[in-house]
N, C-alpha and C positions, 0 to 999 in steps of 0.2 A: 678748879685747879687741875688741870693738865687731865684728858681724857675725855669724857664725852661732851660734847657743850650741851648746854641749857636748852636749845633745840634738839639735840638726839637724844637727852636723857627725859624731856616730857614727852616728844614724839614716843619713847619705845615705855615708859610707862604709862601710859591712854592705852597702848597697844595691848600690854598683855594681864591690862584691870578691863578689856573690854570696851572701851570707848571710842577708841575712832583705829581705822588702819594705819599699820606705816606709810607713810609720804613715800609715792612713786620716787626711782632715784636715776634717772636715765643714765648719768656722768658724775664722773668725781674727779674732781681738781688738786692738786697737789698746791698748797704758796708756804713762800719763803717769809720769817720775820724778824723783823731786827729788836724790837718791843715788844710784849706781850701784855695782853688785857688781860680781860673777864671771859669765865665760861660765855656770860650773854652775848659774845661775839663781840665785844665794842673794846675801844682802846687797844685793836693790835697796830701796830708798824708794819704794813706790809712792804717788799722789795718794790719799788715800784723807778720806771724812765730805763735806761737804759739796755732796750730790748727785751727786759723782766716781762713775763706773764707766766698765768699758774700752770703745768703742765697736768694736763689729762692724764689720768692713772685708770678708768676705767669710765666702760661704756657697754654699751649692746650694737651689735652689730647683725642684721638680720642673712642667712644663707641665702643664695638662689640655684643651688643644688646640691643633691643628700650624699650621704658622707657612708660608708659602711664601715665596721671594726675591721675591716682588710686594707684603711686607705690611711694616711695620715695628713691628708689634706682637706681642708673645709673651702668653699666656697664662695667667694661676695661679689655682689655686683660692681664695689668699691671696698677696700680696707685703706681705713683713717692710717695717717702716718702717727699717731698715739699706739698704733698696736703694736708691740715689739716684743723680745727673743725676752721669754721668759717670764712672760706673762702667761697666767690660769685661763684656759676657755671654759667657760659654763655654759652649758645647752640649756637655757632659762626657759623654756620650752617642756623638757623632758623632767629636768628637773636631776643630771646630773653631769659632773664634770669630767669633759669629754679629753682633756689634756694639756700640755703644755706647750706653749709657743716656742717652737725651733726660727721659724725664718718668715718672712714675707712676700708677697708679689703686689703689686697693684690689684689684683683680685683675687688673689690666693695665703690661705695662712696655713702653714707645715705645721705639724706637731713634733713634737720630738721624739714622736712613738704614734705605732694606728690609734685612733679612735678609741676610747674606752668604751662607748657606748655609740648605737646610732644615730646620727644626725639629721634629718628630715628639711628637706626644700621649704624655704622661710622660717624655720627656728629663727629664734634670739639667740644668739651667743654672745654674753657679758663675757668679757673681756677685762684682767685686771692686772696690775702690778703684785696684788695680793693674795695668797693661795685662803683657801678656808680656814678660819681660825682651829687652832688645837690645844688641847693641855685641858689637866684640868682644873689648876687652881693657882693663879688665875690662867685661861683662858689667852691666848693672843696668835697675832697674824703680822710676821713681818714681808717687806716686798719682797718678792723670788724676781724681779725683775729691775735693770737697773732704768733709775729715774734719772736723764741728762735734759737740763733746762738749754735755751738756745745761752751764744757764746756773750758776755755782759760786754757790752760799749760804752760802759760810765761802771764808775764804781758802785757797787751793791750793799756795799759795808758789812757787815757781822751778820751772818743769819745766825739768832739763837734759836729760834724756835720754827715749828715747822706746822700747818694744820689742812684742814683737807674741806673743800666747799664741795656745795652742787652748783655750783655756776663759775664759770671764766672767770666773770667777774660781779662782785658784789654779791648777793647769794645769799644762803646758811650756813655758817661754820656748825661743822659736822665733829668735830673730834681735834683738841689740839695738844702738843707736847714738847718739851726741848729737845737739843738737836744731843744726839747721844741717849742710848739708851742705860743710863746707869737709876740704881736705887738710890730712895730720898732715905736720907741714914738721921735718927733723932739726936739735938747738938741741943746742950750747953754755953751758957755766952757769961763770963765773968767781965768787972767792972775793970777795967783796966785801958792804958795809952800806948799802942791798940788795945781793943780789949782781944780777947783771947776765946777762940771758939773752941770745944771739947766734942769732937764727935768719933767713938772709939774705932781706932782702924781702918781710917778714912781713907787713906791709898792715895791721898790727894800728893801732887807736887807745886812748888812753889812756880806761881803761872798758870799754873790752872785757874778755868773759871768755875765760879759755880752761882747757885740762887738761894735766897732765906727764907723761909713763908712759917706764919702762925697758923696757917690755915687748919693744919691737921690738928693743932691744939698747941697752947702755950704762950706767953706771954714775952713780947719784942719788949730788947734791953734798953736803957736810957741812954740816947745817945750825946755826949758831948762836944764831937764833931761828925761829920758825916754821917752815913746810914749804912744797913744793907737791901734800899732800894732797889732794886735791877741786876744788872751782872757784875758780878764780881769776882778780881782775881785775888788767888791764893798767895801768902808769905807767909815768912815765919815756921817751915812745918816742922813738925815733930810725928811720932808714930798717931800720937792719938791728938795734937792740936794743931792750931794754925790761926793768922789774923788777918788783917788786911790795912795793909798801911793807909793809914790819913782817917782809920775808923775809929772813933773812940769812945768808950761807953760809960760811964758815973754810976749804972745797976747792972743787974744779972739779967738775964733774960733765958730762954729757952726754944726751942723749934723744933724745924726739920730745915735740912739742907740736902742738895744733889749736884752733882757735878754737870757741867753743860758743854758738850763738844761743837761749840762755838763755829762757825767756817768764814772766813774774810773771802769774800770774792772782789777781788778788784778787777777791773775792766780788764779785758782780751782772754778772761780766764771762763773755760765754759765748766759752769757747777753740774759735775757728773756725781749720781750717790749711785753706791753698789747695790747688790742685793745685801739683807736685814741692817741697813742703815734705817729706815726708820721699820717700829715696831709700834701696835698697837694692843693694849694689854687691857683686858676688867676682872677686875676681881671675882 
């Protein structure tokens, strides 16, 4: 349920019980999803025809000249058009972060300040949307850089959810989550036509979306008509309740639920996200 998938959460405990290293990660891919599966990576809806592909968020890119803390300019034989204004350079090499993306050239990447540290002819510098994770409980890393996918030429429908591969296409879902960064808040579900969700101080409005899961613990209400399968929008609010028309329940139930900032992108519309649009968070 939303966060590392079932391949980065046995990849990174092997790693640190001692059994195998983490998986090399050369590139990380951004995708868009209108459905949401399993951690296992299986049953998502990915955006897919009309110009849709996952946008590269990070990479390594090698120098072919050194850099001093007097320059604010790094070097490449080529820089990918994935590298852009506001993205973290890592000197993967040195083993520290040398600064922030101001601008580009076809062979030149500005910082937005000199050098933090020296740079050395053929370093790696990883390249990212994401600055270093911070905090310490939990722990997270939202983009410092904005992510714009190309312009849609068919319609994309509702991206709810958002996850991150090592490949363009096909791959390992690495880490996935809804779009909107809100808290899953513990609810109550009374038997009623709608029935009636109780989640105290919910801040929701009528039209909002949001999602149901037992996952965290609890026991889904009986339903008499419909469900809370998928996305769902908000009626009915009150400070601490809300329903959802055409849903009807016969018993009580209980959960979690969270709010989902849903994005329709219809054709000629290019899906631009700012910086801390998406966040990534562990406990």
């Amino acid at each position: 349920m939303t966060g590392l998938s079932n391949y980065s959460a046995f990849s990174f405990l092997n790693y640190i019980t001692g059994q195998a290293a983490m998986p090399a990660l050369p590139a990380v891919y951004l995708a868009l999803f209108t459905a949401v599966g399993t951690d296992a990576g299986t049953g998502f809806t990915e955006v897919s025809g009309g110009a849709y592909a996952r946008m590269q968020i990070a990479g390594s890119v090698t120098t072919n000249s050194a850099t001093t803390t007097s320059s604010a300019v790094i070097g490449h034989a080529a820089v990918p058009s994935w590298v852009v204004a506001g993205m973290q350079a890592y000197d993967a090499t040195t083993g520290h972060v040398v600064g922030t993306v101001q601008s580009t050239t076809s062979t030149t990447v500005t910082l937005t300040a000199n050098a933090a540290f020296s740079i050395g002819s053929g370093d790696a510098i990883n390249y990212s949307a994401f600055p270093n994770a911070t905090g310490t409980s939990p722990a997270s890393s939202s983009n410092g850089a904005t992510i714009a996918f190309p312009t849609a030429t068919a319609n994309w429908g509702s991206a709810m959810a958002w996850g991150l591969y090592d490949a363009l296409s096909g791959g390992n879902l690495l880490f996935w989550d809804y779009m909107g960064y809100f808290p899953w808040l513990p609810a109550t579900v009374s038997a009623a036509s709608p029935g009636v969700i109780t989640a105290h101080a919910h801040g929701f409005a009528n039209g909002d979306s949001f999602v149901f899961t037992t996952e965290y613990g609890g026991t889904a209400p009986t339903f008499a008509a419909g469900s809370y399968t998928g996305l769902q929008t908000v009626a009915g609010v009150t400070a601490d309740t809300f329903s959802v028309t055409g849903v009807n329940t016969s018993a009580t139930g209980n959960g979690a639920l969270r709010k989902v900032g849903a994005q329709s992108i219809p054709s000629g519309v290019t899906a631009s996200f700012s910086p801390s649009t998406f966040t990534l968070s562990l406990a």
